[in-house]
ROZA-975740 format. One record per residue (C-alpha): x, y, z. Coordinates in steps of 0.02 Angstrom, whole numbers, plus 50000, padded with zeros to 5 digits. Layout:
<recs>
XYZ...
</recs>
This chain:
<recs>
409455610258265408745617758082408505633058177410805634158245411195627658085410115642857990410895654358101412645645558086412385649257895411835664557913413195670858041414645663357924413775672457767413725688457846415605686357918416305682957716415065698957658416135708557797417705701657738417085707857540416865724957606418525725157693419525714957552418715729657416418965743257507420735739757555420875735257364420385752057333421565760757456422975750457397422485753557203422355773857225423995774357314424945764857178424245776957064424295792657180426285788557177426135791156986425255804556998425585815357139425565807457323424855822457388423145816457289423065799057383421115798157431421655799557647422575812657596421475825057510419795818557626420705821957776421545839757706419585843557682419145836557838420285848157892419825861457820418015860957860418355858658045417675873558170419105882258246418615877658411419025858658360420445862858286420885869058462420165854258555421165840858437422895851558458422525850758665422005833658660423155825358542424395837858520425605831858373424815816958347423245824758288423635820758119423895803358155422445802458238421335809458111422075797657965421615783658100419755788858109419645789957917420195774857889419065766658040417565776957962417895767357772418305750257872416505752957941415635760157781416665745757687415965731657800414065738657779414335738257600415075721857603413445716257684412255726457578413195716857417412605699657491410775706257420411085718957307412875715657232412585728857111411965744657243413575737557363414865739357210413945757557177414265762757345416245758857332416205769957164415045784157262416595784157396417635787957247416725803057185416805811157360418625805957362419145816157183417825828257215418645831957416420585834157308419745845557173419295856457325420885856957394422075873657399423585864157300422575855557180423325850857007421735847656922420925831656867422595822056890422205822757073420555814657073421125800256962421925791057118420355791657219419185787557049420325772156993420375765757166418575765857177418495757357013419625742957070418775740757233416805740857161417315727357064418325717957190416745719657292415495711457163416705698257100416865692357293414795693857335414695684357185415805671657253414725670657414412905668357348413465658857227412955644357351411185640457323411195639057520412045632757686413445623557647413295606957718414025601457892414295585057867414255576857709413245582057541411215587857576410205594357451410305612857437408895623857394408895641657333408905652857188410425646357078409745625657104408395615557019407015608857117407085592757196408485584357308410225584757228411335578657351413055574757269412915589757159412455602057288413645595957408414985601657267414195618557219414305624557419416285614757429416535625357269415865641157336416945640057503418485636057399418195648857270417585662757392419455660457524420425660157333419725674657279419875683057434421715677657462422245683457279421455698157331422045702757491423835697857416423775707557260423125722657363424515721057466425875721357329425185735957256424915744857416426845741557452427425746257271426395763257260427335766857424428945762657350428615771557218428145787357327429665786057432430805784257269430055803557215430785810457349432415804957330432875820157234432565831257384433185821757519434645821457379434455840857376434505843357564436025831457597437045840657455436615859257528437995866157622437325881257718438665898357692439285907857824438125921257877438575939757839437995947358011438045931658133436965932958296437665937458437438635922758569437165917358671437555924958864438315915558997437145909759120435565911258976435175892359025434855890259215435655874559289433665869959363433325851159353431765851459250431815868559149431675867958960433345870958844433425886358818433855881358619432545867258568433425853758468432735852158302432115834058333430895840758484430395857058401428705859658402427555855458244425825864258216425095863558025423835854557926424925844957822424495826157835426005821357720427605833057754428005841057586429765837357504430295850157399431825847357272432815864857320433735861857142431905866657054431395875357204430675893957151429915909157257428775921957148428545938557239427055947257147425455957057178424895976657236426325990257241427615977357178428465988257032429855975057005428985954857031430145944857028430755924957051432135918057145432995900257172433775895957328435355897657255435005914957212434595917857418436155909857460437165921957369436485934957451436955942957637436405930057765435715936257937435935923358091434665926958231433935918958376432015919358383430955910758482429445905558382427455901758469425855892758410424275904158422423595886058491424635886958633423725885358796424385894258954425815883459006425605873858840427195865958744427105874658572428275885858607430155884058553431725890358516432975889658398434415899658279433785905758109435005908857959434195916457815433955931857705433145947857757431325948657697430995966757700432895967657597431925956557454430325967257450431325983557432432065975857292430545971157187429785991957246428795988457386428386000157521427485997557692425926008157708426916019457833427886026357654426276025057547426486007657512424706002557434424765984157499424655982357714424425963157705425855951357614425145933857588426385919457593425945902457496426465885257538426945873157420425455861157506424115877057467424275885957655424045906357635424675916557796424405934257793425665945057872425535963657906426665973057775427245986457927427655972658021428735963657903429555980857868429755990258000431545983958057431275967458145432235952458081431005945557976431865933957870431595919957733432465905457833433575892757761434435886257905433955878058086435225879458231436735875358108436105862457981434685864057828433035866157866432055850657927430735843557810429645844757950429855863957967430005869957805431365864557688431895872657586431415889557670430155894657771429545912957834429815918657987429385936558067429605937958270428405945358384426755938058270425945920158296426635906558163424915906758083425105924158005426905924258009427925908057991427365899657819428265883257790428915876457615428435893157539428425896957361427515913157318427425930557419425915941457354425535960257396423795963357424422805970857573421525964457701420045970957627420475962157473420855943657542420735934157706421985920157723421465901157788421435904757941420565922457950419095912457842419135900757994419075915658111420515917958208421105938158196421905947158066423385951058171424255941858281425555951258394426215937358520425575940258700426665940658843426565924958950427565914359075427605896059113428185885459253429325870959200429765865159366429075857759490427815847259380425835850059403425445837659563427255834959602427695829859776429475839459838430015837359992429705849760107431055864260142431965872559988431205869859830431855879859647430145885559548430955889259387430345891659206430095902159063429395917959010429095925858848428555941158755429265940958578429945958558508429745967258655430575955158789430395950558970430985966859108429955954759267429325938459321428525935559474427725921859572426595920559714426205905759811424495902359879423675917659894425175926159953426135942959901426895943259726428705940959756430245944359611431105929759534432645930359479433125931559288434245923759166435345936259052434115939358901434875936558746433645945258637431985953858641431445939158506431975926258634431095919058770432105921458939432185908359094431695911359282431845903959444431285907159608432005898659781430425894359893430475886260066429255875460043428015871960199427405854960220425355852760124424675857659960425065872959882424655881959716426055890459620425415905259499426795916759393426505931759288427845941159171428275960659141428655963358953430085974958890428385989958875428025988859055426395979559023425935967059166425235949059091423385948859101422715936759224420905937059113420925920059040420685917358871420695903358749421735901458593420465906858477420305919858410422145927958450423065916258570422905911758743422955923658910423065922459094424345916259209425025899159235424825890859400425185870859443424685862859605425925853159714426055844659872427595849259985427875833060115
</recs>
């Protein structure tokens, strides 16, 4: 029996240690958001370790996450950070049961990686950003040895029924029943207190600082709901009749702005006031720099286009893909103006680097941006304000080039420099320079081990090939002849353009394989390829079962 109640003790010991851990280090979360929220709530401690996780991550699992989780890769990644400090927190909590002093150093150790991970980061503000992580830290150490005191506190196993003498460290020698029957009653009570006051007070300031974070965006939500969008100077063009296909199972050919795609590295969405909103266009060959406000876009001639935008993480057949109409100012128009000239005209800059607001850097080619496409500085999204999810207040968009050289969201400076000179984040992180979209084509319809009924069946999807546009489509079945599907009215070389193909269907499995014919004459390459380093190749094929 000495031996179940020992380990009885010893079990419920560890199980409060565990709770210490846990109570201090969601003490510290909760502490380092409330102050993150006066600070800056991009500088919370999940925040800025899981921008550096980020960061640090090989392309290739960059790649694997987007596949694998697609847009909830963020929210997957803030889960495993904060499973990885519920873990660490629980070890310490265990390791303070010994040494309270080495567990409480361990919660301030966490700290220093914390402000030293958002002193590292691209948008840091200096030493203001690693006070939330630092104070937090603070605030959970001591959490953490106040509660281990609390625990060994009891000279040893509390009793299980009625006062026994207690022996250990804290005690005198010699059988004390009443009194140690008190000190282990006393340690019990004052250990679930603690811990409740605690785990309350940790919650209220968890809840404020998060009050307090939502309350600083006000102003731009304020901003966003007040902006009324002017009527563009050259609007696009009416969309074609017949430019969506009546096929039950084929993508909109315009992507509502609720379902449109996401790809960044932004674990908290950016809210930019557009009132104090400023763009600084600076750098190599710029005679003129100069800033503007949003108002001072908005006064100028606003384009309306139609532009179908792609993530370079895009597998073949992958979702990332979507389409939308753009209002927004001319890019190449606001170079001109500040003296810049593409390398074509002796320009001395061939790479423009766009900066986000949350420290991003794309790098665009200058000729590109220049050279007559409708590369524009966005401000609108099919009719309304640009989402906070995709860029508000304006975003960058150039057609025919991937989104991560091209489409920088919440965008605040434009610099002229040159390759040689400066590789953006992702060119450190090696994905190419240059990043012309490739042409591709996707089945929608049927689904990938779908089961139509045998006899006519529509095969219909979409094909793409971004400032050069889509002449072809074809689609084969089995191993059979390639065979013409029919097309859609394009409404743009920057648009993607729909498909469908009537196939009698013979009863048994069957494999379904389609390939597109850009607006060049160039045939899609069946060599596959992954997304890194310049976007995915080969053709898209599903597998169904006719019966």
């Amino acid at each position: 029996m000495q031996g179940v109640s020992n380990f009885r003790t010893t079990f419920i010991r560890g199980l409060k240690g565990a709770a210490a851990g846990l109570l201090a280090g969601y003490t510290a979360l909760a502490v380092a958001e409330l102050v993150a929220s006066l600070a800056r709530p991009e500088a919370g401690p999940v925040t800025v370790v899981g921008g550096a996780a980020i960061d640090r991550t090989p392309a290739a699992v960059k790649d694997f996450a987007i596949r694998t989780f697609g847009e909830s890769d963020k929210l997957v990644l803030q889960l495993g950070i904060l499973a990885t400090l519920g873990l660490l927190a629980v070890a310490l909590g265990l390791l303070s049961l010994r040494y309270r002093r080495t567990g409480a150093a361990g919660v301030l150790l966490f700290g220093v990686i914390g402000a030293a991970a958002a002193l590292t980061r691209p948008d840091t503000q200096g030493p203001v950003d690693a006070l939330p992580s630092l104070v937090g830290a603070l605030a959970g150490a001591a959490i953490l040895y106040l509660l281990a005191g609390r625990i060994v506190s009891a000279a040893g196993p509390e009793p299980l029924a009625g006062p026994e003498p207690l022996a250990g460290p804290d005690t005198a020698a010699g059988p004390e029943p009443v009194a140690g029957g008190r000190q282990g009653r006393w340690s019990r009570r004052g250990f679930l207190a603690a811990a409740s006051v605690t785990a309350v007070a940790a919650t209220g300031l968890g809840a404020l600082g998060r009050t307090l974070s939502g309350r600083r965006g006000q102003g731009a939500v304020a901003s966003r709901e007040g902006l009324k969008l002017p009527a563009p100077a050259s609007p696009a063009p009416a969309l074609p009749a017949g430019v969506q296909l009546k096929a039950q199972g084929i993508s909109s050919f315009t992507t509502p702005n609720k379902d449109f795609y996401r790809v960044d590295t932004a674990l908290v969405v950016p809210k930019v006031d557009a009132d104090t909103w400023r763009l600084r266009i600076h750098g190599k060959g710029v005679a003129r720099p100069r800033t503007y406000t949003l108002q001072d876009l908005l006064e100028r001639p606003l384009i309306e286009r139609d532009i179908t935008l792609t993530c370079v993480s895009n597998e073949v057949g992958g979702p990332y893909i979507g389409h939308a109409r753009w209002l927004g100012v001319r890019l190449a128009d606001l170079l001109r103006e500040c003296g810049v000239k593409p390398p074509s005209k002796g320009g001395p800059a061939d790479q423009l680097v766009a900066r986000s607001v949350d420290g991003m850097a794309l790098g665009s080619p200058v000729e590109d941006v220049m050279d007559g496409r409708d590369a524009i500085l966005a401000v609108g999204m099919n009719g309304e304000p640009l989402p906070f999810d995709h860029g508000f207040p304006v975003r960058m968009l150039v057609p025919g080039l991937y989104g991560y050289v091209s489409a920088c969201k919440w965008i605040k400076d434009l610099e002229l420099t040159t390759f040689d000179a400066y590789d953006a984040y992702w060119v450190k992180r090696k994905w190419a320079r240059k990043a012309p979209i490739k042409t591709q084509a996707r089945i929608d319809t049927p689904k990938p081990f779908a089961r139509p009924a045998a006899g006519a069946v529509v095969v219909a999807g979409v094909a793409w090939a971004q400032h050069r546009g889509i002449d072809r489509v074809e689609v084969r079945i089995d191993d059979g002849p390639w065979q013409d599907a029919d097309l859609a009215p394009q409404a743009g070389i920057d648009t993607w353009r729909q498909w469908s193909f009537p196939w009698k269907a013979a009863a048994g499995g069957h494999t379904l394989t389609v390939r597109a014919t850009d607006g060049t004459g160039a045939v899609q390459t069946e060599e596959r390829a992954r997304t890194v380093p310049d976007g995915a190749s080969g053709w898209h094929s599903v597998f169904v079962t006719a019966g």
